[in-house]
C-alpha positions as CSV (number, residue, x, y, z in Angstrom):
1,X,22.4,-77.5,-3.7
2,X,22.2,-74.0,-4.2
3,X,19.5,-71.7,-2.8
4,X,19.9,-68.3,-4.0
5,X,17.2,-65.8,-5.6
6,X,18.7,-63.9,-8.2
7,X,16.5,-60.8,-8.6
8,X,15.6,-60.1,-12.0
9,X,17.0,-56.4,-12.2
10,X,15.8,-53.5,-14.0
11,X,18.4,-53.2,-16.1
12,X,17.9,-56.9,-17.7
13,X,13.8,-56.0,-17.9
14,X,15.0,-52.8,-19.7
15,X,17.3,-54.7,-22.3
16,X,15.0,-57.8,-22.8
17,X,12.0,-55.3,-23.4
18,X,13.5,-53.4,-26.3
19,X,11.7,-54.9,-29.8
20,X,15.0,-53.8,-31.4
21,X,17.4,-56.2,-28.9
22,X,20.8,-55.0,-28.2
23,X,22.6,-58.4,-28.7
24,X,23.2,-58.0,-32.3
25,X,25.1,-60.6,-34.1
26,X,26.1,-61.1,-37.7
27,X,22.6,-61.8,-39.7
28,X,23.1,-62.7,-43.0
29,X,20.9,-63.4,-45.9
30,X,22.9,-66.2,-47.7
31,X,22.8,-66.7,-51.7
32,X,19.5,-68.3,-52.8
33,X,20.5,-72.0,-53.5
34,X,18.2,-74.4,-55.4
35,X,17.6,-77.0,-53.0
36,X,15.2,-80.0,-53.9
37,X,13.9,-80.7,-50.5
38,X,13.7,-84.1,-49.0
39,X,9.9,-85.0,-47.9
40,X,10.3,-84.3,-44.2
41,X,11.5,-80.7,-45.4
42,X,8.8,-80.3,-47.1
43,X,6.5,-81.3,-44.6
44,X,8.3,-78.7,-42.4
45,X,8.4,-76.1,-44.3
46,X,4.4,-76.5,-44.6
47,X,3.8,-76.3,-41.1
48,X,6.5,-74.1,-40.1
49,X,4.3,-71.2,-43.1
50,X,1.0,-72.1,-41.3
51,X,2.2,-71.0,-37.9
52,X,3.5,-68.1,-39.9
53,X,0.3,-67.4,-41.7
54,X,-2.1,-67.5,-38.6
55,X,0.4,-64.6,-36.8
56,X,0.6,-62.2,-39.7
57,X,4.0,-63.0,-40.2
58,X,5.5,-62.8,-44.1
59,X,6.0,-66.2,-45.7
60,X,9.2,-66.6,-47.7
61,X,8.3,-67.9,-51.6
62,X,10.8,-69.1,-53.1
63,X,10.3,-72.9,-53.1
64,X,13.3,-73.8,-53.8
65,X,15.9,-72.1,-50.8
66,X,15.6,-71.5,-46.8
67,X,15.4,-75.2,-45.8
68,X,17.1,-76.7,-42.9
69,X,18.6,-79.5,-43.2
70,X,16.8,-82.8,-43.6
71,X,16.5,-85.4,-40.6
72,X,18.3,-88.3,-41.7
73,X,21.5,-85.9,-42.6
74,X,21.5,-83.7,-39.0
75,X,23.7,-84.5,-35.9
76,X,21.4,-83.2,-32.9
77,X,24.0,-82.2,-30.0
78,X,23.7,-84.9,-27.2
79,X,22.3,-84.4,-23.7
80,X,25.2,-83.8,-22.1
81,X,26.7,-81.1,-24.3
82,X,23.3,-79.5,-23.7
83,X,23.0,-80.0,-20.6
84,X,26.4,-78.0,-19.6
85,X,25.5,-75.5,-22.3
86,X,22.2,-74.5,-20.2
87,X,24.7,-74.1,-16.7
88,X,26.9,-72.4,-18.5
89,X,23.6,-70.0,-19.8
90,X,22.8,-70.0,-16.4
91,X,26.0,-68.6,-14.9
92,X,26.5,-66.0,-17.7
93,X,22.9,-64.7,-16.8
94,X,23.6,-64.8,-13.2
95,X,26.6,-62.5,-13.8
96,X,24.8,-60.2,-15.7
97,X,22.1,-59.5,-12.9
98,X,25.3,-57.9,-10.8
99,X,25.1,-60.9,-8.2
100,X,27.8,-60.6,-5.5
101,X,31.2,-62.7,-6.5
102,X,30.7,-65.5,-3.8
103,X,27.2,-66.2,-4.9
104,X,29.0,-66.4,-8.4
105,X,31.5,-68.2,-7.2
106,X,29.3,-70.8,-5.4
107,X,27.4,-71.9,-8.5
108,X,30.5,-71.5,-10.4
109,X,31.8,-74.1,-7.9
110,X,28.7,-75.9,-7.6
111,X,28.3,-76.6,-11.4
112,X,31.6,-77.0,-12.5
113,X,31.1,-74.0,-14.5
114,X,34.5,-73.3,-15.7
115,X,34.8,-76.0,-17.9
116,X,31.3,-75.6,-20.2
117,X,32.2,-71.9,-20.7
118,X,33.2,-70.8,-24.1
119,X,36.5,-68.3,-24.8
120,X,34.4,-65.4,-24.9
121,X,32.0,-66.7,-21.3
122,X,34.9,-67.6,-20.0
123,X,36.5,-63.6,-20.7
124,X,33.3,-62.1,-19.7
125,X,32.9,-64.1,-16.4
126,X,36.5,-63.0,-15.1
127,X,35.6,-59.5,-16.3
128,X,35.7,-57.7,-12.6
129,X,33.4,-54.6,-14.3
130,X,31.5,-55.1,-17.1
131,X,30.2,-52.6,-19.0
132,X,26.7,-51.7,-19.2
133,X,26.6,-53.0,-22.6
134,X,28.3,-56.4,-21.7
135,X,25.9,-57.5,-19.1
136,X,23.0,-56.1,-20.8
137,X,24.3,-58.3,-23.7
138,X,24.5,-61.2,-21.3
139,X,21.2,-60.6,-20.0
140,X,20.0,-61.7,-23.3
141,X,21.2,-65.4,-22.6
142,X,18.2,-66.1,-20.5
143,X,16.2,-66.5,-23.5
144,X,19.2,-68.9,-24.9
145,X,18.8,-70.7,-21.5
146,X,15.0,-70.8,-21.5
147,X,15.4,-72.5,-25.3
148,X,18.1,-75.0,-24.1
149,X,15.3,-75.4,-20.8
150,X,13.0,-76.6,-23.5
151,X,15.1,-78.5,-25.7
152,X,15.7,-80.5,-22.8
153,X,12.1,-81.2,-21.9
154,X,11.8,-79.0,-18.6
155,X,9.5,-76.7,-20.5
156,X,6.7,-77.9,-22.4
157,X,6.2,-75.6,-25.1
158,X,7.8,-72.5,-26.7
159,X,5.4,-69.5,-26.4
160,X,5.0,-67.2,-29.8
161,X,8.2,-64.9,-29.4
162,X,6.3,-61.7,-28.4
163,X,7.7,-61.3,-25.3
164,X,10.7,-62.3,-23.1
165,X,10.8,-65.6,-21.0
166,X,9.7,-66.2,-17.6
167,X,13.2,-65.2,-16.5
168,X,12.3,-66.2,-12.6
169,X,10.7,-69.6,-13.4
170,X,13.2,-70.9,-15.5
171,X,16.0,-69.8,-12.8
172,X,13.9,-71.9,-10.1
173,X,14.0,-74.8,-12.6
174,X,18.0,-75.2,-11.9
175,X,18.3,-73.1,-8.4
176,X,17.3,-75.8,-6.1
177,X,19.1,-78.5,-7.9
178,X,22.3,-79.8,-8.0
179,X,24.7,-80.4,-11.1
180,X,23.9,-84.4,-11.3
181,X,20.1,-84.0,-10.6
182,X,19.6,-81.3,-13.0
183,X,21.4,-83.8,-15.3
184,X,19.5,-86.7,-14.5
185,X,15.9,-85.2,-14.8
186,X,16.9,-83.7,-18.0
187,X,15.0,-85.6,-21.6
188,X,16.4,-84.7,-24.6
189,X,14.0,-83.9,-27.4
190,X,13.6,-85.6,-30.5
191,X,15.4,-84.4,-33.7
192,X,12.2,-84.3,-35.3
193,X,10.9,-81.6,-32.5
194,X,14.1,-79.8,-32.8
195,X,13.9,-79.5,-36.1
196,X,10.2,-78.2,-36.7
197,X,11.5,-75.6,-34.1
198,X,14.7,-74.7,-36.0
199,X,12.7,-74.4,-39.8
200,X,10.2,-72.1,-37.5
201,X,12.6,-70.1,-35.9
202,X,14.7,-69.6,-39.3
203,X,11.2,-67.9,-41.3
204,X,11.0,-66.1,-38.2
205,X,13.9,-64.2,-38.3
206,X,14.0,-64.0,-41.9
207,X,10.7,-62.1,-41.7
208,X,12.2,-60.0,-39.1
209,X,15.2,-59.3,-40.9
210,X,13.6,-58.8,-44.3
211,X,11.3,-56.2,-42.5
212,X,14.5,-54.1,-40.4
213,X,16.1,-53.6,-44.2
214,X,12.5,-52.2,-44.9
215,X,13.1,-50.2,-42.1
216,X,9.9,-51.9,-40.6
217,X,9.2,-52.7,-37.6
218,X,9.2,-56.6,-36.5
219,X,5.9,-58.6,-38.2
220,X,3.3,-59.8,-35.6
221,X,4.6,-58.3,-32.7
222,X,7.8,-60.4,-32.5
223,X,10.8,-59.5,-30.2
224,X,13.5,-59.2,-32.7
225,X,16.2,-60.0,-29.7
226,X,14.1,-63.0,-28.3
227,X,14.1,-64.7,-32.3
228,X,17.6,-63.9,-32.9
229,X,18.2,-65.8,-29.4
230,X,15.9,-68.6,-30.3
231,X,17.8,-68.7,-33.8
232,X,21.5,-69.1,-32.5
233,X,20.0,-71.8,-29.5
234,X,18.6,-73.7,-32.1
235,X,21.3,-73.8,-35.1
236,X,23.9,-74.9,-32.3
237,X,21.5,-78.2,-31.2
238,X,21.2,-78.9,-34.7
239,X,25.3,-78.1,-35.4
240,X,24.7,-75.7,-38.3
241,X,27.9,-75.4,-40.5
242,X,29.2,-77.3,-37.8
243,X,29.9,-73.9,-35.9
244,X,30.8,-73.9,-32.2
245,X,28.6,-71.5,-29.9
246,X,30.5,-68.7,-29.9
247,X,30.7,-68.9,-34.0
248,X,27.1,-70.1,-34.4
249,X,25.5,-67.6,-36.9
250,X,21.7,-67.2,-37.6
251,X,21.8,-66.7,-41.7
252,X,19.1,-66.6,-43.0
């Protein structure tokens, strides 16, 4: 097991604060397509505008485009992938927060970290100075963790994206665990709850994105770097365009 307390530093509070986010990736609007939607589409497109509706948040019309895909056609990434996807979350943030290299090294150790990082973890991890910008971009992955967290049914519910994560809670969810426990109390949601979350999540950003070409600020009080965290999380579990993580893209 590993005790450690990773302290929450100001510069992570700073970065996870700002509406704007500083982890920008590729957001694209794709072509409109004509999609005929399959029932359960439909269905979550319907609840996915209510939710929208009763936090002010712009509802995208045409009926006929920005659909994920249906059930019966998705591939929802097993436990296990998801599972070492979270560690790996886990470490990157833990570097990011400054934390001396034998605490690093420990969970790295502990958690068999080197093999669930991606090419570009796996550069940043073995990076002996980061930049500000780097670890402030790092910092971000708590909110990736925290999604993979509840994707894996150690959090109940996804709050309204207003504000950042419990950073600290979510860390004492893993801390005091070891690689194989973690692994056995994790619970793999359904597709369908993965889903509703992912057709959420995608009018989310669009209405985030449609209002930054505006030059507006975010609808409803959303984070714009806590959505576009949520957004990437969630089109990885549900292997959109078949993208590994460090590919994954949050179109919209």
């Amino acid at each position: 097991m590993i005790r450690i307390l990773i302290a929450i530093c100001a510069l992570t509070f700073f970065s996870c604060s700002n509406n704007g986010g500083s982890n920008e990736r590729p957001r694209i609007t794709i072509p409109v397509e004509h999609i005929v939607a399959a029932k359960d589409q439909q269905e979550r497109r319907s609840k996915s505008e209510a939710y929208c509706k009763s936090h002010n948040i712009p509802i995208y019309t045409n009926p006929n485009a920005l659909f994920v895909d249906p059930e019966d056609s998705v591939t929802i990434r097993t436990q296990n992938e998801v599972t070492d996807r979270a560690l790996a979350l886990f470490y990157i943030g833990a570097k990011s927060e400054g934390l001396e290299q034998k605490q690093l090294y420990k969970i790295g150790h502990d958690f068999n970290i080197n093999a669930k990082l991606t090419a570009s973890e796996r550069e940043y991890a073995t990076t002996k100075k980061p930049t500000q910008q780097q670890n402030i971009d790092a910092s971000w992955r708590y909110e990736s963790l925290h999604l993979m967290l509840w994707a894996l049914g150690f959090i109940d519910t996804l709050s309204y994206p207003n504000q950042i994560c419990d950073v600290a809670g979510d860390l004492k969810i893993i801390q005091d665990l070891t690689e194989q426990q973690f692994k056995q109390k994790a619970k793999l949601r359904s597709s369908k709850e993965i889903l509703d979350q992912a057709d959420l999540i995608l009018r989310l950003d669009w209405a985030c994105v449609s209002a930054k070409e505006k030059k507006q600020s975010a609808p409803g009080n959303l984070v714009d770097g806590v959505v576009v965290e949520r957004h990437q999380s969630l089109n990885w579990l549900i292997n959109y365009l078949h993208e590994d993580w460090d590919k994954v893209t949050t179109d919209t």
